[in-house]
C-alpha atoms as an extended CHARMM CRD file, in Angstrom:
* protein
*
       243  EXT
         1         1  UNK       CA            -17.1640000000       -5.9920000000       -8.5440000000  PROA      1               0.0000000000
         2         2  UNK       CA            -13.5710000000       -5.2940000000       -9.9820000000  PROA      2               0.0000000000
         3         3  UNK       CA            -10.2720000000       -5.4630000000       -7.6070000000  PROA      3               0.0000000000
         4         4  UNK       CA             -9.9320000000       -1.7840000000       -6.7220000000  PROA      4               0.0000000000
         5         5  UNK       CA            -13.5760000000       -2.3230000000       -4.8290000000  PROA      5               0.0000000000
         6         6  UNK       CA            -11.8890000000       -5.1630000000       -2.8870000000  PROA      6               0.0000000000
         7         7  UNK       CA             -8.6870000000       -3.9550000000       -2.1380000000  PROA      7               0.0000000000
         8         8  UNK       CA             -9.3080000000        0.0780000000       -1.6110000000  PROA      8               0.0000000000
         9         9  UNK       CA            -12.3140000000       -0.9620000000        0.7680000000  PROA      9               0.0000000000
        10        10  UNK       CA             -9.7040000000       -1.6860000000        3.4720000000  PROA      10              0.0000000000
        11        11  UNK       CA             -6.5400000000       -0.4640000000        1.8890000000  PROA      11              0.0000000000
        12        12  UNK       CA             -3.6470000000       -0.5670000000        4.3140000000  PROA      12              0.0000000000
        13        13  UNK       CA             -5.1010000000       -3.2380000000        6.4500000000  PROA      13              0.0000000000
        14        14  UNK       CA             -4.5020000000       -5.7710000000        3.8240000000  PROA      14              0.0000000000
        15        15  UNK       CA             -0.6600000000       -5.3950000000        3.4520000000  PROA      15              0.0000000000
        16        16  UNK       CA             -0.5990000000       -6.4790000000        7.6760000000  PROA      16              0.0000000000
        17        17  UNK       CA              2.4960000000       -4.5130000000        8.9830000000  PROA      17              0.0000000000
        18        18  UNK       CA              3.5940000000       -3.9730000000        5.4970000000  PROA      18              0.0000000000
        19        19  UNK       CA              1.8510000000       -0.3080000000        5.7180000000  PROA      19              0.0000000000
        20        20  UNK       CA              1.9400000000        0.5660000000        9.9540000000  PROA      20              0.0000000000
        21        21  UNK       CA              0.7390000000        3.6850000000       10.7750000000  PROA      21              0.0000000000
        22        22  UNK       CA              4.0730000000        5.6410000000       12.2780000000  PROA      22              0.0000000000
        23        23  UNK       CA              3.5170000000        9.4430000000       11.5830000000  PROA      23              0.0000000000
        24        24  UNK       CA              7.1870000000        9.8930000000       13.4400000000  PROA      24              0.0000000000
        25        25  UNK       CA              8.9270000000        7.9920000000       10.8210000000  PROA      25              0.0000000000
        26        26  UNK       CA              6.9100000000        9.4600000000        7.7070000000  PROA      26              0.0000000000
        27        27  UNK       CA              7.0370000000       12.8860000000        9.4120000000  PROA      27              0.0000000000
        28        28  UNK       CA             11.3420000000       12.4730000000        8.6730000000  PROA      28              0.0000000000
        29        29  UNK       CA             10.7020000000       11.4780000000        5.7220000000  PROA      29              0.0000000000
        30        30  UNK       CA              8.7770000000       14.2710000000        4.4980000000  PROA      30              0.0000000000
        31        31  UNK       CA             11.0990000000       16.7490000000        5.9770000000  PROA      31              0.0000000000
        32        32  UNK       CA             14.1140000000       15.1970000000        3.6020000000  PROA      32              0.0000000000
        33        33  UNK       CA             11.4410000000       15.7950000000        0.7960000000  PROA      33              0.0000000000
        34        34  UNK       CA              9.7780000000       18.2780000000        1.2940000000  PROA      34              0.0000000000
        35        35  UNK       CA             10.9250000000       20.6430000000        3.8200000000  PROA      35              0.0000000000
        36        36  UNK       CA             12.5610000000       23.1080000000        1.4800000000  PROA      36              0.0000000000
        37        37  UNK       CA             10.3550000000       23.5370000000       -1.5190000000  PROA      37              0.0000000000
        38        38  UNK       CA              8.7760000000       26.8930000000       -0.9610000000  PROA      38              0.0000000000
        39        39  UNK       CA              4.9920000000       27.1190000000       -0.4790000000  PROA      39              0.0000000000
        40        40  UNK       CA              2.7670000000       30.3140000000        1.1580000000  PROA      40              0.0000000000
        41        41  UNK       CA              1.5780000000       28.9040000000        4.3700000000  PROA      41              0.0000000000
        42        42  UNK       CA             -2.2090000000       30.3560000000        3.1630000000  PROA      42              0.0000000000
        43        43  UNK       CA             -1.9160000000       28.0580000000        0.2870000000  PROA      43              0.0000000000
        44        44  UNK       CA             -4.8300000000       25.7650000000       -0.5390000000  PROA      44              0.0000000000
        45        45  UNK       CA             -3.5850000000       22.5760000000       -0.4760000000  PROA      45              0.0000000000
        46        46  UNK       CA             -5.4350000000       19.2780000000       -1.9650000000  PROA      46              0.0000000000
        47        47  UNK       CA             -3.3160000000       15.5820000000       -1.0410000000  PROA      47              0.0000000000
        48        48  UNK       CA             -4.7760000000       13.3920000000       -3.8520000000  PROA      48              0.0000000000
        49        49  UNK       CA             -4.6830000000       10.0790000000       -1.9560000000  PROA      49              0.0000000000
        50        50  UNK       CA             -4.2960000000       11.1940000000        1.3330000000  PROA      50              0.0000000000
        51        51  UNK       CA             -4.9850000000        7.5510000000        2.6770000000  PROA      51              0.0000000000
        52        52  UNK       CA             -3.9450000000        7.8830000000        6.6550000000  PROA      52              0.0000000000
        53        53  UNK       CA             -3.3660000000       11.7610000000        6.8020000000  PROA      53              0.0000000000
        54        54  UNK       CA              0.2990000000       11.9220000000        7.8800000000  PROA      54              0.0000000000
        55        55  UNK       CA              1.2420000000       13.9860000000        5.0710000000  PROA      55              0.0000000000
        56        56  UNK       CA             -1.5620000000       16.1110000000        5.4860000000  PROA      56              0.0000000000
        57        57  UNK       CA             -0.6070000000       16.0220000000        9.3090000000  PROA      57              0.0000000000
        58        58  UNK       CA              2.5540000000       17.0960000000        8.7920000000  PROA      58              0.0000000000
        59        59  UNK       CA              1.8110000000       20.0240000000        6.6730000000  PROA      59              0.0000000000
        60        60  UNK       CA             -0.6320000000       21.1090000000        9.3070000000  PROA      60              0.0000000000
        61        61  UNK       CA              2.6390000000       20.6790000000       11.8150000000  PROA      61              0.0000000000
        62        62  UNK       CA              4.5640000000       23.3360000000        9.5380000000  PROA      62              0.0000000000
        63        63  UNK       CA              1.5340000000       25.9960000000        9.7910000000  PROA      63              0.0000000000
        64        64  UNK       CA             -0.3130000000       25.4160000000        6.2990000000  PROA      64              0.0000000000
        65        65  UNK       CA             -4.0130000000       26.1950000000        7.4090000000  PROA      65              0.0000000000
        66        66  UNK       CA             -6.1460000000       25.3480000000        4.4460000000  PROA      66              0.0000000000
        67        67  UNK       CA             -5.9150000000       21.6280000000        3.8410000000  PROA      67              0.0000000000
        68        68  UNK       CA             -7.9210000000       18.9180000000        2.4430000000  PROA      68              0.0000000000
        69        69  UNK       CA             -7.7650000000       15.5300000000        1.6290000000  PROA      69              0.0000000000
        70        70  UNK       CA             -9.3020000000       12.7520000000       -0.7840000000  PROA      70              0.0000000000
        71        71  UNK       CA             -9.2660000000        9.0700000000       -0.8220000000  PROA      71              0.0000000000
        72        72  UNK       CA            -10.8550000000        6.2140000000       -1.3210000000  PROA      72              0.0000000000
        73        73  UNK       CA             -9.9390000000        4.1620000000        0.8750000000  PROA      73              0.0000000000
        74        74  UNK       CA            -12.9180000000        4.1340000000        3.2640000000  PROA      74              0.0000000000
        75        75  UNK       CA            -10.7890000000        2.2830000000        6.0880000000  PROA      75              0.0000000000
        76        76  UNK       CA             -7.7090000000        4.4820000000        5.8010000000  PROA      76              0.0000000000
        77        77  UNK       CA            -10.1930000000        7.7870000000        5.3880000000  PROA      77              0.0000000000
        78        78  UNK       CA            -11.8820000000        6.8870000000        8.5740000000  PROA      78              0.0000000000
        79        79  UNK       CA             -8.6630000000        6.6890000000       10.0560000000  PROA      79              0.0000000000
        80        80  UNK       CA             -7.5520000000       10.1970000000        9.3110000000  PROA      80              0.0000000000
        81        81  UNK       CA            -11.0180000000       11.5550000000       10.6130000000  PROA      81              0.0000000000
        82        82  UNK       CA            -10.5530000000        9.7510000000       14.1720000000  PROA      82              0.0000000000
        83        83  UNK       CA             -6.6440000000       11.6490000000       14.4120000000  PROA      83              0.0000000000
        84        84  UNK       CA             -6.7280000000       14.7840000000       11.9160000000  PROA      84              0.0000000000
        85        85  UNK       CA             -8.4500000000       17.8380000000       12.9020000000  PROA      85              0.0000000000
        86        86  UNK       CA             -9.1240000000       20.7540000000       11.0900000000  PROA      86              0.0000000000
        87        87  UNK       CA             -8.7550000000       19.2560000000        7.8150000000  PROA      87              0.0000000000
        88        88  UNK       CA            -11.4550000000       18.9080000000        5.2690000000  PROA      88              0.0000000000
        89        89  UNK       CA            -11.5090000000       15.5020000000        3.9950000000  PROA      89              0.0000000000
        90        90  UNK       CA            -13.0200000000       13.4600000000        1.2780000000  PROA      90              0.0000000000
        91        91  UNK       CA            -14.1190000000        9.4810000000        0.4920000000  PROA      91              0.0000000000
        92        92  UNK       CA            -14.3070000000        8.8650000000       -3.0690000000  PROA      92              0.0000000000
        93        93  UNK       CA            -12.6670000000        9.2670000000       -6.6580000000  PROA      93              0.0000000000
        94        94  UNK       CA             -9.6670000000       11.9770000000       -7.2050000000  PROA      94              0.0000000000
        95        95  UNK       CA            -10.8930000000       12.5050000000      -10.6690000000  PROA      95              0.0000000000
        96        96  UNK       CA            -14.5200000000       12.8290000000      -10.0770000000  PROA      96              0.0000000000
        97        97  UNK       CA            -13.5410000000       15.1310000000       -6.9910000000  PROA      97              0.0000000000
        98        98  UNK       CA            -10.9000000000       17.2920000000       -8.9900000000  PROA      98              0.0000000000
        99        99  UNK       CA            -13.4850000000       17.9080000000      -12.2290000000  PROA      99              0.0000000000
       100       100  UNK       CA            -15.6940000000       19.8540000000       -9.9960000000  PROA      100             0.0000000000
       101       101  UNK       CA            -13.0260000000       21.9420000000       -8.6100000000  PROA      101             0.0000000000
       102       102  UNK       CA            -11.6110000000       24.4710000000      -11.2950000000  PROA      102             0.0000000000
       103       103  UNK       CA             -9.1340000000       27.1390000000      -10.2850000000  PROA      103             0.0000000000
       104       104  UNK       CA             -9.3260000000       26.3850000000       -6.5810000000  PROA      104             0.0000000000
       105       105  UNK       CA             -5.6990000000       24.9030000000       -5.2060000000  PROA      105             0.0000000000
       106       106  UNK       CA             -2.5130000000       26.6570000000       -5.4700000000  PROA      106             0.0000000000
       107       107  UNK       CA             -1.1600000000       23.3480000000       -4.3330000000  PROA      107             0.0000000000
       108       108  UNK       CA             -1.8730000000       19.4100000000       -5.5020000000  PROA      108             0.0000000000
       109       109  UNK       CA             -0.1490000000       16.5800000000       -4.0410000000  PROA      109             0.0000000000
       110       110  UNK       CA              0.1940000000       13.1490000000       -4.5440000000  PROA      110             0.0000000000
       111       111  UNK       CA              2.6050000000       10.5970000000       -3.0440000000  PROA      111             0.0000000000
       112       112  UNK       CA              2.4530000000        7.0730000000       -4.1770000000  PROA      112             0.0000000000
       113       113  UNK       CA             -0.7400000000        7.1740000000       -5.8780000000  PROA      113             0.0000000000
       114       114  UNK       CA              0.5530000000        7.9100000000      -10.1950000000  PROA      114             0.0000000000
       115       115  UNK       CA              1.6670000000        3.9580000000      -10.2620000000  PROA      115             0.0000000000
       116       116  UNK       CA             -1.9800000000        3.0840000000       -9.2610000000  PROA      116             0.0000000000
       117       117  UNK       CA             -3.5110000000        4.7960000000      -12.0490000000  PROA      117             0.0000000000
       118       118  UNK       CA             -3.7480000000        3.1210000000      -15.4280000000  PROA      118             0.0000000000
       119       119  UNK       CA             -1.8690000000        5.4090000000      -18.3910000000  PROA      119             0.0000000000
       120       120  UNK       CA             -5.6240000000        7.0820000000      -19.5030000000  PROA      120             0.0000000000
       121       121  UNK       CA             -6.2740000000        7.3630000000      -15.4330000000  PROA      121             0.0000000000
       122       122  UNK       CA             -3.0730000000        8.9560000000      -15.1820000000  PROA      122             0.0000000000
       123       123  UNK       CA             -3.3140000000       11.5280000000      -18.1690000000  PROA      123             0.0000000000
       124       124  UNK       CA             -6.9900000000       12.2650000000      -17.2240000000  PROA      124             0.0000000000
       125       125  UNK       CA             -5.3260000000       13.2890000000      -13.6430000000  PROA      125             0.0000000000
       126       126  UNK       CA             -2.4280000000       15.2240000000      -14.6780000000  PROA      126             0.0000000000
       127       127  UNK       CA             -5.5470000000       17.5940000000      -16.7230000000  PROA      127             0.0000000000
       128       128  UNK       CA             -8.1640000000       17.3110000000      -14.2150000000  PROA      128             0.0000000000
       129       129  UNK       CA             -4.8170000000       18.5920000000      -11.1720000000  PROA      129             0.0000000000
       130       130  UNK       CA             -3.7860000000       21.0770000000      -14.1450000000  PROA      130             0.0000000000
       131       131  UNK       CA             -7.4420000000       22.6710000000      -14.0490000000  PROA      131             0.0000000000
       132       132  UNK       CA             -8.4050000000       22.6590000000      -10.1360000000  PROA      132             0.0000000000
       133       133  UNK       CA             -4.9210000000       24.9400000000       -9.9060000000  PROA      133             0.0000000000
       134       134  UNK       CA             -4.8470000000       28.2340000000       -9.3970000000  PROA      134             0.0000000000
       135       135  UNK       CA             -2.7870000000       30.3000000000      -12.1910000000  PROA      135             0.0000000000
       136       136  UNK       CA              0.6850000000       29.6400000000      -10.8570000000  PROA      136             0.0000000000
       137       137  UNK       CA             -0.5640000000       26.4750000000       -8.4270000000  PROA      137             0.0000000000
       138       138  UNK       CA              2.4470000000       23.6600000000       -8.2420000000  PROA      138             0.0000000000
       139       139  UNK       CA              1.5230000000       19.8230000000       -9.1170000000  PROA      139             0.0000000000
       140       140  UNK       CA              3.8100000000       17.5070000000       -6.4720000000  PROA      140             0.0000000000
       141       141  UNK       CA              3.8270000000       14.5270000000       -7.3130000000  PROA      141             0.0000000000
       142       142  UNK       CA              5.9020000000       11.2530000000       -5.7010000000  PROA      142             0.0000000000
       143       143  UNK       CA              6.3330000000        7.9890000000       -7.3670000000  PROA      143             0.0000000000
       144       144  UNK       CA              8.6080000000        4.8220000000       -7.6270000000  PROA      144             0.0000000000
       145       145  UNK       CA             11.2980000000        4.9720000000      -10.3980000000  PROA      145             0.0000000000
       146       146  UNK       CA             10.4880000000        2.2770000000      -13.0600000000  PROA      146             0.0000000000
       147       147  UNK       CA             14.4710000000        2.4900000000      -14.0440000000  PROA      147             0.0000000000
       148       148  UNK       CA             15.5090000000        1.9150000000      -10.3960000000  PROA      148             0.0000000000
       149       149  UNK       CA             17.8880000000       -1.3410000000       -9.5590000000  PROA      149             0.0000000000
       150       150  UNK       CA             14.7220000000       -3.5500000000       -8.2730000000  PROA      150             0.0000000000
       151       151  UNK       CA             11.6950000000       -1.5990000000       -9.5450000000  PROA      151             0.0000000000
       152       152  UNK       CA             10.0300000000       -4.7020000000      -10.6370000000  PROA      152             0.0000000000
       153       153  UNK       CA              9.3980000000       -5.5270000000       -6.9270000000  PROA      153             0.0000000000
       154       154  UNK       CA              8.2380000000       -2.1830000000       -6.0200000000  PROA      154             0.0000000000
       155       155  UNK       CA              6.0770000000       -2.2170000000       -9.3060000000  PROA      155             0.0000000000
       156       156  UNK       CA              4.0690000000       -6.0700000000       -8.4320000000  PROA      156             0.0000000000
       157       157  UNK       CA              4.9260000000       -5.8680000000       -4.6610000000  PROA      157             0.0000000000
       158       158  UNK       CA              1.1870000000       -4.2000000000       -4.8970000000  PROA      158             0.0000000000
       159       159  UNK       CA             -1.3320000000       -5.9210000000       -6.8320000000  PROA      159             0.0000000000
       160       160  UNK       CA             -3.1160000000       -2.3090000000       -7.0240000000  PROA      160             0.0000000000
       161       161  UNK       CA             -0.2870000000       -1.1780000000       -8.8840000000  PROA      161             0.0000000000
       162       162  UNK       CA             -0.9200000000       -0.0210000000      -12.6960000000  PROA      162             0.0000000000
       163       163  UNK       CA              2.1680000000        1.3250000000      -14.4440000000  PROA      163             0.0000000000
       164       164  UNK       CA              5.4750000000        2.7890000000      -13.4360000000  PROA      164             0.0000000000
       165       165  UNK       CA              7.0480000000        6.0840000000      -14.4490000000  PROA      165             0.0000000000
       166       166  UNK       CA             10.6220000000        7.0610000000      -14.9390000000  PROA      166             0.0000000000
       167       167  UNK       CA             12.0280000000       10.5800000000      -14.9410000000  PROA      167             0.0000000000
       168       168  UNK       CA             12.0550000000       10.9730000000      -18.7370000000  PROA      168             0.0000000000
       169       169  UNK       CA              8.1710000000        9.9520000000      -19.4320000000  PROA      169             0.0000000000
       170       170  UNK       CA              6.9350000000       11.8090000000      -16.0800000000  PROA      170             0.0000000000
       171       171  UNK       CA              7.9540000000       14.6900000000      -17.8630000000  PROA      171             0.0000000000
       172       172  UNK       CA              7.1280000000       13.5990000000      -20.7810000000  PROA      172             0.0000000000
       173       173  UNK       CA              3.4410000000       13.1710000000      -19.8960000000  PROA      173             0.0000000000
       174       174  UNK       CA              3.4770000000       16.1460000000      -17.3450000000  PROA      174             0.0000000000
       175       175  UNK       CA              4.5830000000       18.7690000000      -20.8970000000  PROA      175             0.0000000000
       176       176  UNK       CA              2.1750000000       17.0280000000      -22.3330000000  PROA      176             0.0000000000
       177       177  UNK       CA             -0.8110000000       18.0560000000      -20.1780000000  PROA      177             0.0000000000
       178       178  UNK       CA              0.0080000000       21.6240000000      -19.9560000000  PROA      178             0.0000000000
       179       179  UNK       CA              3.0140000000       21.8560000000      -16.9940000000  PROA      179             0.0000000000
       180       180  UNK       CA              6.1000000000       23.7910000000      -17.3470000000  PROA      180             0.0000000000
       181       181  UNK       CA              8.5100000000       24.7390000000      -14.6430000000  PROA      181             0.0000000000
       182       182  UNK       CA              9.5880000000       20.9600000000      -14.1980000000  PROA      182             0.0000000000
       183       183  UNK       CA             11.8500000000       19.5260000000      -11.8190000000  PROA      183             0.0000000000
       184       184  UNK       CA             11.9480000000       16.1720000000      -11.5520000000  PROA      184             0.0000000000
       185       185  UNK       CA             15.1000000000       14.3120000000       -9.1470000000  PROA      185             0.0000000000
       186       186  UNK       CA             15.5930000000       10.6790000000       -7.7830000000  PROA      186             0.0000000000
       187       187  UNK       CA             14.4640000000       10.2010000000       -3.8600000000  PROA      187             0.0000000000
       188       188  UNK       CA             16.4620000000        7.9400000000       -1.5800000000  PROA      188             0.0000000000
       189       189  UNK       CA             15.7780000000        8.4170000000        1.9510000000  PROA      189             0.0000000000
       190       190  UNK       CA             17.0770000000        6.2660000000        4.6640000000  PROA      190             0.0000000000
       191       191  UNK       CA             16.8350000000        7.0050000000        8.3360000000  PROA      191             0.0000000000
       192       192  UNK       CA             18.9500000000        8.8470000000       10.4140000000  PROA      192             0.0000000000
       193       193  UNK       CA             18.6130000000        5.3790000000       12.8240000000  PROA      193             0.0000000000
       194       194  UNK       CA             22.4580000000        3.1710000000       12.6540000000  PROA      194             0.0000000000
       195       195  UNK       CA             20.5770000000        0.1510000000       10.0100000000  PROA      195             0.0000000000
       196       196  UNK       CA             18.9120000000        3.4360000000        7.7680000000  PROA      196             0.0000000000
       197       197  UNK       CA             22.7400000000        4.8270000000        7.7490000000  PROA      197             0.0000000000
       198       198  UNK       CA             24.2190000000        1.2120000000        7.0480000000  PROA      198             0.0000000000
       199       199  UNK       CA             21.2980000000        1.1000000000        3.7290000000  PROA      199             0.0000000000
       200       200  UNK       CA             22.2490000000        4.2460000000        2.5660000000  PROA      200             0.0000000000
       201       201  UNK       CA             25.6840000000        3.3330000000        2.5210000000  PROA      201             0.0000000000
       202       202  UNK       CA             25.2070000000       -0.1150000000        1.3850000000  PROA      202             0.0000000000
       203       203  UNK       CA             23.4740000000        0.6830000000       -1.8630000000  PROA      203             0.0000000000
       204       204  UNK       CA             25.8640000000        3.8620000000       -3.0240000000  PROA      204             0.0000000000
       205       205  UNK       CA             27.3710000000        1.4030000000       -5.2750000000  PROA      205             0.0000000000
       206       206  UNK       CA             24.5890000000       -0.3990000000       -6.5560000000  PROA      206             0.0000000000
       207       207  UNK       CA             23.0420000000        2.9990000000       -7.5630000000  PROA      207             0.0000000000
       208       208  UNK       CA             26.2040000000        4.4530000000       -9.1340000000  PROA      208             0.0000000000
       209       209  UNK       CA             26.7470000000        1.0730000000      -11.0830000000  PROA      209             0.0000000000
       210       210  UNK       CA             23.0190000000        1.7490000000      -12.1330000000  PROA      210             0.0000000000
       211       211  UNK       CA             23.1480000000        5.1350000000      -13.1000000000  PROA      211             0.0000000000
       212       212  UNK       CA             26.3260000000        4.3340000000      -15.1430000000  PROA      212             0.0000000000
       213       213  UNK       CA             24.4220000000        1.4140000000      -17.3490000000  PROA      213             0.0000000000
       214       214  UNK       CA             21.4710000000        3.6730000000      -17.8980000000  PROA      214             0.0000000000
       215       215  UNK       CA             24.3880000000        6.5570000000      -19.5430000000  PROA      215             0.0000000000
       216       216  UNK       CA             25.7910000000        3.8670000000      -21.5460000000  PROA      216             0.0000000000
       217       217  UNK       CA             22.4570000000        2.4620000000      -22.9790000000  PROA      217             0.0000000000
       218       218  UNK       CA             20.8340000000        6.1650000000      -23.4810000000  PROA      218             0.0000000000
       219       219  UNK       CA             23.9340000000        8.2360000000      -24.2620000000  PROA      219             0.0000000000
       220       220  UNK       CA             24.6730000000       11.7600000000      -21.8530000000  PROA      220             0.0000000000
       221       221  UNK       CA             21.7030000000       13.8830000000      -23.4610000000  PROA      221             0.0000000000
       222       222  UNK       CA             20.2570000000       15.6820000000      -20.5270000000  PROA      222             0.0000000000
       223       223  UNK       CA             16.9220000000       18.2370000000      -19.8490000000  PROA      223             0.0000000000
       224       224  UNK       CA             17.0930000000       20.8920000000      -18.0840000000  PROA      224             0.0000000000
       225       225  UNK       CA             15.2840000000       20.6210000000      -14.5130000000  PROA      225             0.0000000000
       226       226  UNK       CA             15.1320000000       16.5510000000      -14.6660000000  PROA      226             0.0000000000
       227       227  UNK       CA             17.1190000000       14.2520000000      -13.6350000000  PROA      227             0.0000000000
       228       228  UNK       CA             17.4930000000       11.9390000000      -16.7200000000  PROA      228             0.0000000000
       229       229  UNK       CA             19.9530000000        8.9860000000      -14.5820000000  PROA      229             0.0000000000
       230       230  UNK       CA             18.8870000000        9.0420000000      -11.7650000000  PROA      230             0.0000000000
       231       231  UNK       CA             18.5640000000        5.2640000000      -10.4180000000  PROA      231             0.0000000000
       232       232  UNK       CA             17.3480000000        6.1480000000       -7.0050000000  PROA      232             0.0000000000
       233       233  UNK       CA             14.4530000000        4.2420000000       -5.8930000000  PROA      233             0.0000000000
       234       234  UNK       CA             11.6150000000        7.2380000000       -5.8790000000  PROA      234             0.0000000000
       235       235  UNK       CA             11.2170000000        9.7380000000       -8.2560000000  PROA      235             0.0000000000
       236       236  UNK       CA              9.7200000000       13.2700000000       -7.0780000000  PROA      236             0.0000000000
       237       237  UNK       CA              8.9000000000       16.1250000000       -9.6990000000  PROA      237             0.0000000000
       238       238  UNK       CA              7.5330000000       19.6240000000       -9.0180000000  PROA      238             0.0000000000
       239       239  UNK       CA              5.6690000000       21.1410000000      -11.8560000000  PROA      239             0.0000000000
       240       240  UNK       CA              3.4010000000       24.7010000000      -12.1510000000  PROA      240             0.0000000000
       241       241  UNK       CA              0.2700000000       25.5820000000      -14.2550000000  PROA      241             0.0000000000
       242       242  UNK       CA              1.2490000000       28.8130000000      -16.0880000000  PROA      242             0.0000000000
       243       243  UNK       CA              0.4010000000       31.9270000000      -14.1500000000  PROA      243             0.0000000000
């Protein structure tokens, strides 16, 4: 029995209150993310690692009718079933469930699930999420950022937790495996609550001082679409399958 069958089994439940289930909060968060990046409401929509379903939730909550869901986490899946309605969801592998499903999402998401895939996982995802799109079908994807002040304790503050990605190699590997139409930026959200202000404010200069050191050690070369310095702690990048 390797690790993942231990610790996916019962997922969430083993980090305690480390991962509490609090649509309301994630439900801001995804708005600061999300809520302008354009998307047909009749878009078939896949989240890859849907684990609870608030994301999933929340897209229902904006109108998007044709959404499904894979994880597999059998406690966290089981979870989304007892709250989620009208939502087709899914217990097992992304990969094996993507290889079976060519041409047939014009969206793929995936938040927090890259840095649990080893690099061959990971490439074998980005091709399997590049075939199951439609022609023109976006690839979200939202990860920690491995040059971020502090990544190590995002990266081994999960023993799950295979490799970390920074804005450079994401789109490195995401050209790689077919993708063009990249944007990749830094994510920091903090709450609108009087402590998330007082964070946001509170690290300003520690990710300015950050972004600074990485300019000095990798020169002022910059791609178009990504966001080469960015120190924030989360990394989110929007990519298409030609049409």
């Amino acid at each position: 029995m390797s690790y993942r069958d231990i610790l996916y089994a019962n997922y969430s439940a083993s980090f305690g209150e480390g991962k509490a289930f609090d649509p309301a909060v994630q439900f801001a968060h995804y708005e600061a993310v999300y809520g302008r990046l354009a998307m047909n409401k009749d878009a078939a929509v896949l989240d890859a690692g849907c684990g609870k379903g608030e994301w999933l939730a929340w897209m229902k909550q904006q109108g998007f009718t044709q959404l499904s869901g894979v994880d597999a986490s059998v406690s966290d899946l089981h979870h989304s079933q007892g709250w989620l309605q009208g939502v087709e969801l899914h217990q097992g592998d992304a990969h094996s469930f993507l290889r079976s499903r060519a041409t047939t999402f014009d969206l793929i998401h995936g938040k927090d699930v890259a840095e649990h895939m080893s690099k061959d996982e990971f490439i074998s995802f980005l091709q399997l999420a590049h075939q199951a799109l439609k022609p023109g079908g976006q690839l979200w994807l939202m990860t920690f950022n491995a040059q971020a002040p502090l990544a190590s304790a995002t990266r081994y503050g999960d023993f799950t937790h295979e490799i970390g990605l920074t804005p450079r190699s994401l789109a490195q590997c995401l050209r790689a495996c077919g993708y063009e139409h990249l944007q990749v930026r830094g994510v920091h959200y903090c709450s609108a609550s009087l402590s998330g202000r007082l964070r946001w404010l509170l690290s300003q200069p520690v990710l300015m001082a950050a972004r600074l050191m990485l300019k000095l050690r990798h020169g002022t070369g910059t791609e178009e679409g990504i966001d080469t310095f960015a120190s924030h702690p989360d990394i989110f990048c929007a990519a298409r399958k030609s049409a």
